[in-house]
PDB file of N, CA, C and O in Angstrom:
ATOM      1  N   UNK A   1    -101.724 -74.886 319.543  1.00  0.00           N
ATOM      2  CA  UNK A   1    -102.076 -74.936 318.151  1.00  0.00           C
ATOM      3  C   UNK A   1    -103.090 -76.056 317.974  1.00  0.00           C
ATOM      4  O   UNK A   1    -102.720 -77.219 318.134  1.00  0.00           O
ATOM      5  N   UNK A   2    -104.299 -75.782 317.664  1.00  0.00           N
ATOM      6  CA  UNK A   2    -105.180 -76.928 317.101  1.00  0.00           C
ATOM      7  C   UNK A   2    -105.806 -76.835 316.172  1.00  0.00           C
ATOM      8  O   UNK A   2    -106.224 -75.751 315.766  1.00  0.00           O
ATOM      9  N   UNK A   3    -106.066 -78.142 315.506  1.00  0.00           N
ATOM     10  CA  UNK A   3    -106.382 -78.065 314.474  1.00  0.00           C
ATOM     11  C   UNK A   3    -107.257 -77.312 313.356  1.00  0.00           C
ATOM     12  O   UNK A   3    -108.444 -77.060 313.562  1.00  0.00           O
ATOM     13  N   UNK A   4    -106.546 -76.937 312.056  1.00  0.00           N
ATOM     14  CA  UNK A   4    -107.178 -76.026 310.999  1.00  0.00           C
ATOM     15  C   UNK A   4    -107.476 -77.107 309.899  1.00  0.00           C
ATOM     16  O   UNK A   4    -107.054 -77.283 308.756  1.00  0.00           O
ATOM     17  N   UNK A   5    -108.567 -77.897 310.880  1.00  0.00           N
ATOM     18  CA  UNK A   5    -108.941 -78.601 309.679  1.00  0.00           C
ATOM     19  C   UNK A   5    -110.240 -77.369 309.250  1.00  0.00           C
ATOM     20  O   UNK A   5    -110.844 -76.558 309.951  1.00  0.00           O
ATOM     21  N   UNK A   6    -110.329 -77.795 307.306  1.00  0.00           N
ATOM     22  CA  UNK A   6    -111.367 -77.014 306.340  1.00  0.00           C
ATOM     23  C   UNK A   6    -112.750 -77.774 307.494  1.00  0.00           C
ATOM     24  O   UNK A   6    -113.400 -77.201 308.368  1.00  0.00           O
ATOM     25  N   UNK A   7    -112.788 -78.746 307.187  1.00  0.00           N
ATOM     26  CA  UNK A   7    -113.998 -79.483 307.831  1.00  0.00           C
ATOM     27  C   UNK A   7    -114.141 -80.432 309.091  1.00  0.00           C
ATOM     28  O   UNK A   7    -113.834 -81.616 308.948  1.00  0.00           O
ATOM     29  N   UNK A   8    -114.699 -79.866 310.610  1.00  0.00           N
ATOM     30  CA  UNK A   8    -114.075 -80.841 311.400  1.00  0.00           C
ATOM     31  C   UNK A   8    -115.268 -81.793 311.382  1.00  0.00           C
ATOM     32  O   UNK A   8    -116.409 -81.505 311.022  1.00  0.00           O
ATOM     33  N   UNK A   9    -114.817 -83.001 311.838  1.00  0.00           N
ATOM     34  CA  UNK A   9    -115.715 -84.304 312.161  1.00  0.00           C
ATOM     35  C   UNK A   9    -115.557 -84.679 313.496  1.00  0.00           C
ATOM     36  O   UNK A   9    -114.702 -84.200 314.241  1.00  0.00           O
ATOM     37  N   UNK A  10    -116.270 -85.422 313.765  1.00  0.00           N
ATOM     38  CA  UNK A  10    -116.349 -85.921 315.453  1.00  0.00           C
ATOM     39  C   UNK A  10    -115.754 -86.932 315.295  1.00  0.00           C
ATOM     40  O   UNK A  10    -115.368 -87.332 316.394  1.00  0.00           O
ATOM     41  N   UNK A  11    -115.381 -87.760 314.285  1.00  0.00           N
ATOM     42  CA  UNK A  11    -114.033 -88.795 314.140  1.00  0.00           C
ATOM     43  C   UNK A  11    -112.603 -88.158 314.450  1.00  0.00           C
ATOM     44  O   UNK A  11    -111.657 -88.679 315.041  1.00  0.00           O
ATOM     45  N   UNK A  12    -112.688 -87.141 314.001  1.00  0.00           N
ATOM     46  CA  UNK A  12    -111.434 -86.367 313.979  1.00  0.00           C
ATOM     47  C   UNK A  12    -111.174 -86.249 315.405  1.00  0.00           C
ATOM     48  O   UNK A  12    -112.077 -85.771 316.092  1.00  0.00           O
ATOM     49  N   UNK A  13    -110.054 -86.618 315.981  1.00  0.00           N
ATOM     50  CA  UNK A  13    -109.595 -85.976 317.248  1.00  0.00           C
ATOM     51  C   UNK A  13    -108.924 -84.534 316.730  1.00  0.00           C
ATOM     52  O   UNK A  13    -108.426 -84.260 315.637  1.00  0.00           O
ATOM     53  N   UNK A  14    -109.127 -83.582 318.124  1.00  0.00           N
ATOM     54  CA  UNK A  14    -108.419 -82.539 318.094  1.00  0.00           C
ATOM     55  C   UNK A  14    -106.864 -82.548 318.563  1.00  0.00           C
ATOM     56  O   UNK A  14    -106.692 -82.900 319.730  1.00  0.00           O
ATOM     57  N   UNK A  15    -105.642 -82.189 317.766  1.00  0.00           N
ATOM     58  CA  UNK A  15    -104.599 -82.381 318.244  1.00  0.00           C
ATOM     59  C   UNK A  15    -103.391 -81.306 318.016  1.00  0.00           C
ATOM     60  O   UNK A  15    -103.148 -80.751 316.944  1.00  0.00           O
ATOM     61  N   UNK A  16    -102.797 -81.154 319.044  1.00  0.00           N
ATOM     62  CA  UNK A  16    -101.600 -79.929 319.239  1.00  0.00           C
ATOM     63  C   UNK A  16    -100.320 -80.864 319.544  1.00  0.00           C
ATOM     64  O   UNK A  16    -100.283 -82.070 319.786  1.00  0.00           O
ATOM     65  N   UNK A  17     -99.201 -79.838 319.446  1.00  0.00           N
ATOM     66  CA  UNK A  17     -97.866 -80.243 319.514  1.00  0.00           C
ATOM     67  C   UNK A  17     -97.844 -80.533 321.399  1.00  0.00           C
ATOM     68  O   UNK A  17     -98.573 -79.874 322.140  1.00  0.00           O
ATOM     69  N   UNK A  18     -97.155 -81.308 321.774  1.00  0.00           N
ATOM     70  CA  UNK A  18     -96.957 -82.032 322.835  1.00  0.00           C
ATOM     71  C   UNK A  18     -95.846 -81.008 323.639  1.00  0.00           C
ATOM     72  O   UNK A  18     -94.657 -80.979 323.325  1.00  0.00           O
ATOM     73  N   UNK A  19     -96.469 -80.125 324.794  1.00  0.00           N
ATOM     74  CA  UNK A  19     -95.732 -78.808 325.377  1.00  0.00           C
ATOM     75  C   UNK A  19     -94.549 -79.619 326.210  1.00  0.00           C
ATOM     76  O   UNK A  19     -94.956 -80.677 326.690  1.00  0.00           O
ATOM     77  N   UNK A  20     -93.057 -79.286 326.483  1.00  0.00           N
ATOM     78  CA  UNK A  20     -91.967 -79.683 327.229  1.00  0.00           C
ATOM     79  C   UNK A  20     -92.696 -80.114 328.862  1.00  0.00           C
ATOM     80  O   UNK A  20     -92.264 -80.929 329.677  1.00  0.00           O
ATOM     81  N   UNK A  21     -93.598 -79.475 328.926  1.00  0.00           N
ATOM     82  CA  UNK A  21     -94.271 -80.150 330.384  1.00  0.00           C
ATOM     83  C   UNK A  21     -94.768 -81.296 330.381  1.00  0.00           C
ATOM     84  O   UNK A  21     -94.711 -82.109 331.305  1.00  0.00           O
ATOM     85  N   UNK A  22     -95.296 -81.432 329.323  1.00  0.00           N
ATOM     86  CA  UNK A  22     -96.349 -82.765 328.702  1.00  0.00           C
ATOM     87  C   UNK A  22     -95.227 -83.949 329.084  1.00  0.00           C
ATOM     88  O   UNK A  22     -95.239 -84.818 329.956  1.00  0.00           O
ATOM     89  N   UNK A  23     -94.245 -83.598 328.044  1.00  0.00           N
ATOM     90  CA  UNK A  23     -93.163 -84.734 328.233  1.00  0.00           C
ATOM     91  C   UNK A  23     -92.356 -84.803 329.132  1.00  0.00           C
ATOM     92  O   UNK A  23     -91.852 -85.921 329.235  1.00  0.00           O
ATOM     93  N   UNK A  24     -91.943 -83.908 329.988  1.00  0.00           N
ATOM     94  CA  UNK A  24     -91.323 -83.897 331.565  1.00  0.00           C
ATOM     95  C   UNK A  24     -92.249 -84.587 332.337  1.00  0.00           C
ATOM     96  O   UNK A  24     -91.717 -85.287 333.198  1.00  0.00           O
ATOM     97  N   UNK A  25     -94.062 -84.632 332.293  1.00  0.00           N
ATOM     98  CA  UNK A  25     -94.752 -85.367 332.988  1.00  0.00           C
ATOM     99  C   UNK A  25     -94.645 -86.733 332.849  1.00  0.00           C
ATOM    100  O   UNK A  25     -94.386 -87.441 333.822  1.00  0.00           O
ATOM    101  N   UNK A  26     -94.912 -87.435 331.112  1.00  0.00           N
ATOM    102  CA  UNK A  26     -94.902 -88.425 330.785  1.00  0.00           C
ATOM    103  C   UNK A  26     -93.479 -88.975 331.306  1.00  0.00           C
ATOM    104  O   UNK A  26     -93.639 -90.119 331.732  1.00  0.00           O
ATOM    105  N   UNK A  27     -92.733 -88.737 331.367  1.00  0.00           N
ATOM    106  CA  UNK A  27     -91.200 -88.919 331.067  1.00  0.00           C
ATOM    107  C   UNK A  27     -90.805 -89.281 333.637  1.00  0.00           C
ATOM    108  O   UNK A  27     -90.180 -90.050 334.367  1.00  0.00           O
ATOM    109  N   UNK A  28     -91.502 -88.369 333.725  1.00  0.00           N
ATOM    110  CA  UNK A  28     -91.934 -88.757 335.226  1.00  0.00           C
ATOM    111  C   UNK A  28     -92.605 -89.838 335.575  1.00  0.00           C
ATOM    112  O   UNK A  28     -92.277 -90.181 336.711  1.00  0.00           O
ATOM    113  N   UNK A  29     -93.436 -90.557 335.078  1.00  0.00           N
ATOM    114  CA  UNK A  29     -93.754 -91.893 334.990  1.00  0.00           C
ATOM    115  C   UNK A  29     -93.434 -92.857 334.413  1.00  0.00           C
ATOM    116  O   UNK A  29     -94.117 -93.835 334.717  1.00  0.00           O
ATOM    117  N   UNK A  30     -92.624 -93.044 333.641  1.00  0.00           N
ATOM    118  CA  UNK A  30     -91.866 -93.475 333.545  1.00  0.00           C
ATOM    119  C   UNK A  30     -92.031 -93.745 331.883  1.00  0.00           C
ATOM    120  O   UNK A  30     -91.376 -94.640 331.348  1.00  0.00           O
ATOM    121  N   UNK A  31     -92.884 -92.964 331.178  1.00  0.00           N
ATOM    122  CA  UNK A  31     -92.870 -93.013 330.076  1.00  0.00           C
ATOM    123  C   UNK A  31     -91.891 -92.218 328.923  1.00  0.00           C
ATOM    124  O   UNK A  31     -91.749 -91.002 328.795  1.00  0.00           O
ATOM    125  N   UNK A  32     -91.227 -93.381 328.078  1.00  0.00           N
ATOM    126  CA  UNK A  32     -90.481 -92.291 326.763  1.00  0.00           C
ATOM    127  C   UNK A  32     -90.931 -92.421 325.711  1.00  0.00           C
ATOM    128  O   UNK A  32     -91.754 -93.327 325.587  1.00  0.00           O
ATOM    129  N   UNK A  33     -90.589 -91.575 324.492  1.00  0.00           N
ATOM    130  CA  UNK A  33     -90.390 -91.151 323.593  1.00  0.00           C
ATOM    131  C   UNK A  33     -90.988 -92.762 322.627  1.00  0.00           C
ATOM    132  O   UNK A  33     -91.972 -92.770 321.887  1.00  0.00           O
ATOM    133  N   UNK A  34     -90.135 -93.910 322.894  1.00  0.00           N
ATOM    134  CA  UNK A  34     -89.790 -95.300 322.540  1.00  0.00           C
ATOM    135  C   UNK A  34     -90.721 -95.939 323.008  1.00  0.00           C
ATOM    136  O   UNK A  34     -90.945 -97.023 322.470  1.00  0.00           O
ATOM    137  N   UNK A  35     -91.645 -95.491 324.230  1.00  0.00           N
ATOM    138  CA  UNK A  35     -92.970 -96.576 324.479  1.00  0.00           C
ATOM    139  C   UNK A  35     -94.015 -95.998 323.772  1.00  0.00           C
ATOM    140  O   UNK A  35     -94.786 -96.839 323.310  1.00  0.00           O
ATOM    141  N   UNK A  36     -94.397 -94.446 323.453  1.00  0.00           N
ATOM    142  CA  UNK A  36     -95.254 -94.180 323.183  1.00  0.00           C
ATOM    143  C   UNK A  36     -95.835 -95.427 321.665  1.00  0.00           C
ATOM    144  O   UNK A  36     -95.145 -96.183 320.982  1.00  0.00           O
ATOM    145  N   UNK A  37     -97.484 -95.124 321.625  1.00  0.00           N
ATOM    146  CA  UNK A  37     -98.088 -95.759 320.377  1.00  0.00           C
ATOM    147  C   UNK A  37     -97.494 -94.436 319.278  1.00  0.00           C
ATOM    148  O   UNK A  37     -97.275 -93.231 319.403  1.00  0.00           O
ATOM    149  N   UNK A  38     -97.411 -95.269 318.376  1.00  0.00           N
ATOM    150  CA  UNK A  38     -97.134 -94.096 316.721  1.00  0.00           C
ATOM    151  C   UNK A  38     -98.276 -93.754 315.723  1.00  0.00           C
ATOM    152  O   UNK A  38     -98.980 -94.541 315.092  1.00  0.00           O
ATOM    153  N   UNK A  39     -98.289 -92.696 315.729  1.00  0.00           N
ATOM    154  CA  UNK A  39     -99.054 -92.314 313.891  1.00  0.00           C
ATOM    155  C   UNK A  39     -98.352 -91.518 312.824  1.00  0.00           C
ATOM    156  O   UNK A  39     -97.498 -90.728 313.226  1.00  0.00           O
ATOM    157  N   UNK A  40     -98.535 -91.582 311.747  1.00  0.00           N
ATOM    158  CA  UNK A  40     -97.836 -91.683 310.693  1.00  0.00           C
ATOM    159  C   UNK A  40     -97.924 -90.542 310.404  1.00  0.00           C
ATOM    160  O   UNK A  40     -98.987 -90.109 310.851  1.00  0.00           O
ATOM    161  N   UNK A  41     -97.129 -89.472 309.659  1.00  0.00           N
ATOM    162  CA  UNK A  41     -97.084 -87.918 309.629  1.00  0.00           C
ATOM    163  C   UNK A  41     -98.185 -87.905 308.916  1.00  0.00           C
ATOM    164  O   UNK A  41     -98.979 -87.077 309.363  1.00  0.00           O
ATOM    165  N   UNK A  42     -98.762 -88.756 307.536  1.00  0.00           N
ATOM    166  CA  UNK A  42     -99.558 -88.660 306.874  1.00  0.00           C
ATOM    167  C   UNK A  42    -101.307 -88.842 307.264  1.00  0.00           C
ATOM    168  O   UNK A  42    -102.303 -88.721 306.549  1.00  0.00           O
ATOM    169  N   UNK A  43    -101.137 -89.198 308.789  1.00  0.00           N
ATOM    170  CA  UNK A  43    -102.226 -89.572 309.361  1.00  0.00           C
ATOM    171  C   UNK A  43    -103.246 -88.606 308.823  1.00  0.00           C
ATOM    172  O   UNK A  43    -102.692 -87.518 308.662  1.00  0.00           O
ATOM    173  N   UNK A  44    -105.145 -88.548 308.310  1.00  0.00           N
ATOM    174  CA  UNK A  44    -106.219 -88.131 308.651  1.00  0.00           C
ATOM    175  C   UNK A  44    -106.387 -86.941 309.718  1.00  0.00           C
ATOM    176  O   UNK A  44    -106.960 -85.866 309.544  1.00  0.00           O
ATOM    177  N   UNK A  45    -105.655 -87.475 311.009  1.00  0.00           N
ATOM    178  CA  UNK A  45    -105.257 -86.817 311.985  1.00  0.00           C
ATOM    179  C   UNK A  45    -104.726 -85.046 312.357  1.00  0.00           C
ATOM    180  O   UNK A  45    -104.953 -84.018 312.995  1.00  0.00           O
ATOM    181  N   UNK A  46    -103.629 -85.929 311.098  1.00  0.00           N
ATOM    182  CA  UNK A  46    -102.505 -84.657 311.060  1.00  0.00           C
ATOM    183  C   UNK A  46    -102.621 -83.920 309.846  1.00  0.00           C
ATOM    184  O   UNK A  46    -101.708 -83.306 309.292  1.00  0.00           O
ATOM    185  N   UNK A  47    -103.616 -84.006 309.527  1.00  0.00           N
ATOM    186  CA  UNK A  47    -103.947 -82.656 307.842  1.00  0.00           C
ATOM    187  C   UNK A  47    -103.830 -81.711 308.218  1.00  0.00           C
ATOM    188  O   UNK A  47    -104.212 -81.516 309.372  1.00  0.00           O
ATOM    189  N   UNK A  48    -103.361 -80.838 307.612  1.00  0.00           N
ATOM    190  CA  UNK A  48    -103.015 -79.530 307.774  1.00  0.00           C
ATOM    191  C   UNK A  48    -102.439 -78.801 309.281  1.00  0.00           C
ATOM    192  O   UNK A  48    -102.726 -77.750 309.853  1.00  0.00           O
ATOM    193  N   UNK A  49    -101.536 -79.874 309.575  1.00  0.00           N
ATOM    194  CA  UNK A  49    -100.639 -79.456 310.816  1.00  0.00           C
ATOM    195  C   UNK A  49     -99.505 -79.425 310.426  1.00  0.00           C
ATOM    196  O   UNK A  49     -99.138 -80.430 309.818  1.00  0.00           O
ATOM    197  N   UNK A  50     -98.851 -78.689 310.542  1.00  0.00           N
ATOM    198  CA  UNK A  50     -96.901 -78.706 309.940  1.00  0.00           C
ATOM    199  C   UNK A  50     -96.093 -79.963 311.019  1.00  0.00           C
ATOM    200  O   UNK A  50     -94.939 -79.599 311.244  1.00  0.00           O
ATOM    201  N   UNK A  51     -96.282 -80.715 311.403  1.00  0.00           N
ATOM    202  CA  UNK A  51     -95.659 -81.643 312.591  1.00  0.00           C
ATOM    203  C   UNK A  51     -94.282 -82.617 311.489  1.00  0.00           C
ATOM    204  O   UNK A  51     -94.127 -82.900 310.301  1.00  0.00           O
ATOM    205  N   UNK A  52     -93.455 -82.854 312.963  1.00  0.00           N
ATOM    206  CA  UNK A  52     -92.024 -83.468 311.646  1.00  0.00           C
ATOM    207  C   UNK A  52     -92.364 -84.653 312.508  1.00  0.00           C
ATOM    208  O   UNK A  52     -93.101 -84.685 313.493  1.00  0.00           O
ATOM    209  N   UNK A  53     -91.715 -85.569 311.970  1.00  0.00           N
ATOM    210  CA  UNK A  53     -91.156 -86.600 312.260  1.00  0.00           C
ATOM    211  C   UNK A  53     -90.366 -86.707 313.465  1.00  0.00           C
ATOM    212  O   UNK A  53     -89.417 -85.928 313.558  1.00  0.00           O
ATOM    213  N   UNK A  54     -90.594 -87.600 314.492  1.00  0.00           N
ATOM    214  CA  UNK A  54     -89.846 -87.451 316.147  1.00  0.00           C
ATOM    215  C   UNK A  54     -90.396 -86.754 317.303  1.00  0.00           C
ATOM    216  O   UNK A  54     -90.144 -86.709 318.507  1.00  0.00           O
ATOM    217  N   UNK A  55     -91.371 -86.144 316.381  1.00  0.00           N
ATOM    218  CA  UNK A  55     -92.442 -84.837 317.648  1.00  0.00           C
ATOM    219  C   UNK A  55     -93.287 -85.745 318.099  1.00  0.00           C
ATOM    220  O   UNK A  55     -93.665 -86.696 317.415  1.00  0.00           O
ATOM    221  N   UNK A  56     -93.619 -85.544 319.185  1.00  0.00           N
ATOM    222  CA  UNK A  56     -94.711 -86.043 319.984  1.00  0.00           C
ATOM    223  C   UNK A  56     -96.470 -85.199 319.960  1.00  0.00           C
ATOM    224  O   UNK A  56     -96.798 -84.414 320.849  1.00  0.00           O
ATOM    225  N   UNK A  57     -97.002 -85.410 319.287  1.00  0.00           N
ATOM    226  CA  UNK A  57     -98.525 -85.158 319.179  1.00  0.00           C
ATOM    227  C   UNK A  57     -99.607 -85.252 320.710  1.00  0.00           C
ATOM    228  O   UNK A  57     -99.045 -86.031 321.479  1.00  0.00           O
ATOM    229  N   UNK A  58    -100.526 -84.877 321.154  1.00  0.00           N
ATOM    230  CA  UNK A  58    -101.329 -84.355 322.165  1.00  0.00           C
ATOM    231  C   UNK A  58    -102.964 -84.659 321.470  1.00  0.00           C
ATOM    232  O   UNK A  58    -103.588 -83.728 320.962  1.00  0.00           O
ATOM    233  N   UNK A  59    -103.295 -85.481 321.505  1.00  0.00           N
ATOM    234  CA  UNK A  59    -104.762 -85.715 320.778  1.00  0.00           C
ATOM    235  C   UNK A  59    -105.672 -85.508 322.155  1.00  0.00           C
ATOM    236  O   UNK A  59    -105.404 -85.772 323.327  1.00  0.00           O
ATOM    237  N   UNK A  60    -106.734 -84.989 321.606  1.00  0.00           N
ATOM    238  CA  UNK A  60    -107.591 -85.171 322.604  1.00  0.00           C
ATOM    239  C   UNK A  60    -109.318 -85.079 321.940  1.00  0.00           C
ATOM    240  O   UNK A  60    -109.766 -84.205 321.199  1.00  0.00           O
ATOM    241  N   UNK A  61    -110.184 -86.536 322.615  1.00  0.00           N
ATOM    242  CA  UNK A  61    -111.039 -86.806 322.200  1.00  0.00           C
ATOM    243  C   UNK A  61    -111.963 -86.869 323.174  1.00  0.00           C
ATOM    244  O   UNK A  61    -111.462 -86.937 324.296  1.00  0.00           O
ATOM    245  N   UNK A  62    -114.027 -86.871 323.110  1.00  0.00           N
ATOM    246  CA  UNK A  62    -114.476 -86.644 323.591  1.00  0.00           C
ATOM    247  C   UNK A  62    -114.910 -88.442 324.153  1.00  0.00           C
ATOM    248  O   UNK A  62    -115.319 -89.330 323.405  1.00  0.00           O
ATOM    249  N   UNK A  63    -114.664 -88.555 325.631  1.00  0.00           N
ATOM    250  CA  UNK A  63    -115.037 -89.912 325.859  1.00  0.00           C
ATOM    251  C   UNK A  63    -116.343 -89.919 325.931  1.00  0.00           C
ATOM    252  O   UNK A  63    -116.888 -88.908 326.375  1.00  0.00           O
ATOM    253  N   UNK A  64    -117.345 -91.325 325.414  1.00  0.00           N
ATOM    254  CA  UNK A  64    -118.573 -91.565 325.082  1.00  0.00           C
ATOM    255  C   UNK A  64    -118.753 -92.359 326.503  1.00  0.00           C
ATOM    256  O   UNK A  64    -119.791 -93.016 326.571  1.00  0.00           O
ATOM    257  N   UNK A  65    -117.972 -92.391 327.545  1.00  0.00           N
ATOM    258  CA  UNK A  65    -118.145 -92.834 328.762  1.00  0.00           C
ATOM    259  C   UNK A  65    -118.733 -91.570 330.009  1.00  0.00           C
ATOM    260  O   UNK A  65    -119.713 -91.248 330.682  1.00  0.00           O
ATOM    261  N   UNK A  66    -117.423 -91.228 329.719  1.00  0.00           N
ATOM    262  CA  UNK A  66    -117.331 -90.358 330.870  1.00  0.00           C
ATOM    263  C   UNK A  66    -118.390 -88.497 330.414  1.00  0.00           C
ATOM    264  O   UNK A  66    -118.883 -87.555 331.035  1.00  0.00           O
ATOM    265  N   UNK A  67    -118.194 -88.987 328.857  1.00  0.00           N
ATOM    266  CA  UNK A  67    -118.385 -87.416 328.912  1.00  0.00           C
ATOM    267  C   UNK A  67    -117.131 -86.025 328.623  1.00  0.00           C
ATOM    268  O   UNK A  67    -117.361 -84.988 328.002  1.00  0.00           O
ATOM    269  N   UNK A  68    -115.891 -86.399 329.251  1.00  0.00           N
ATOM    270  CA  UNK A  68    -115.294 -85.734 329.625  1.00  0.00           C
ATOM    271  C   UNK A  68    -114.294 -85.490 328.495  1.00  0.00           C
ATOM    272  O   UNK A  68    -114.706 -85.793 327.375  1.00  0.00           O
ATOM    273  N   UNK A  69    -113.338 -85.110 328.564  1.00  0.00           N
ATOM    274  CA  UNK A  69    -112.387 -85.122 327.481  1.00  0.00           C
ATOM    275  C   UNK A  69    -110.792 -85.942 328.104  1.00  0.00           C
ATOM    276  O   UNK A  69    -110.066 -85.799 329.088  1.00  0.00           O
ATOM    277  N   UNK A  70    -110.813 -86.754 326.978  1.00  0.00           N
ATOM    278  CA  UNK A  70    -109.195 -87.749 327.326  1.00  0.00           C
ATOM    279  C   UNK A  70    -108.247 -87.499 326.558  1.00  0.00           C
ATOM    280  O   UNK A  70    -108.415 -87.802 325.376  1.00  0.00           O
ATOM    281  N   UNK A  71    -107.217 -87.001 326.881  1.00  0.00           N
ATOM    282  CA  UNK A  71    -106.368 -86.833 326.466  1.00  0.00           C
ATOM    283  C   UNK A  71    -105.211 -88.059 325.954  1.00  0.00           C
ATOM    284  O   UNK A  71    -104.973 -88.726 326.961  1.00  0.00           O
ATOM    285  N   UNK A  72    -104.475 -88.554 324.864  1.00  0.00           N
ATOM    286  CA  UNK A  72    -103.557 -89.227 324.705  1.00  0.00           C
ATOM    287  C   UNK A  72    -102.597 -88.657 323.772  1.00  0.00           C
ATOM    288  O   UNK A  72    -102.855 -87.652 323.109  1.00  0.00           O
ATOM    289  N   UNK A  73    -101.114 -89.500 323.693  1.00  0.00           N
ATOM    290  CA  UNK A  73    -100.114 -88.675 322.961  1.00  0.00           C
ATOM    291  C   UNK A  73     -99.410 -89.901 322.441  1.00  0.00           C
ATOM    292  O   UNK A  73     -99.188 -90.931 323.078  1.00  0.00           O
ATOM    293  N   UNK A  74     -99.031 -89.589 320.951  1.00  0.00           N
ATOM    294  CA  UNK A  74     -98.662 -90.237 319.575  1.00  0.00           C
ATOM    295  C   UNK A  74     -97.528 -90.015 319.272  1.00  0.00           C
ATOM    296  O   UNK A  74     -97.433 -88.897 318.764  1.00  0.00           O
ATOM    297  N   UNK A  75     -96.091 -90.830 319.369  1.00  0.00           N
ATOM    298  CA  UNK A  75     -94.858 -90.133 318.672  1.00  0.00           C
ATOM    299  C   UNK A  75     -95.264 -90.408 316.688  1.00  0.00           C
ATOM    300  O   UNK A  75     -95.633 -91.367 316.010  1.00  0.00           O
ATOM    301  N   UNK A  76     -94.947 -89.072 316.443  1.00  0.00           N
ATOM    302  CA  UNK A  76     -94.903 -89.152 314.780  1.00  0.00           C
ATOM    303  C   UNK A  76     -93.719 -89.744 313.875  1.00  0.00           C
ATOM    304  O   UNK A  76     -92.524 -89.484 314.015  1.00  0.00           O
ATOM    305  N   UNK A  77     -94.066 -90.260 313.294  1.00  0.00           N
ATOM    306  CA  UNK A  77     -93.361 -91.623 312.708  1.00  0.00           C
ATOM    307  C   UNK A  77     -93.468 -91.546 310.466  1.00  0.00           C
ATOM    308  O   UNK A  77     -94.463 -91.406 309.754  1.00  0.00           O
ATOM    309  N   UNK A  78     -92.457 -91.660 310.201  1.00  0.00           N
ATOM    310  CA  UNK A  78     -92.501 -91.309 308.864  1.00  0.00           C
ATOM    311  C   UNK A  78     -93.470 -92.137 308.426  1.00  0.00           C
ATOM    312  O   UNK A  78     -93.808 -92.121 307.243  1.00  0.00           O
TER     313      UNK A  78
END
């Protein structure tokens, strides 16, 4: 699922719900739920995405380095 924003911007990261693999990977390195960084359901971000509170988010933006696309992930936070 990605984003239905009316108008996209190149500020805007593109972002989907965080697939059970995503977090079996993260969760393999030793990352949880409790380290991730947070954004706020109300985020810019998250307009017009149905996402609850406790879900883990999947952003992905275009790096001005590499070129390439980087992926990072946000637990949603009231």
């Amino acid at each position: 699922m990605s984003n239905p924003h009316s108008t996209v911007h190149y500020l805007v990261p593109r972002a989907e719900l965080a697939s059970e693999e995503d977090l079996s990977a993260l969760s393999e390195r030793g990352i949880t739920k409790s380290k991730l960084p947070l954004v706020r359901k109300g985020d810019a971000g998250l307009k017009g995405l149905s996402f609850s509170v406790g879900q883990v988010v999947k952003f992905f933006r275009q790096s001005k380095i590499t070129g390439g696309e980087e992926v990072f992930f946000r637990l949603i936070v009231e």
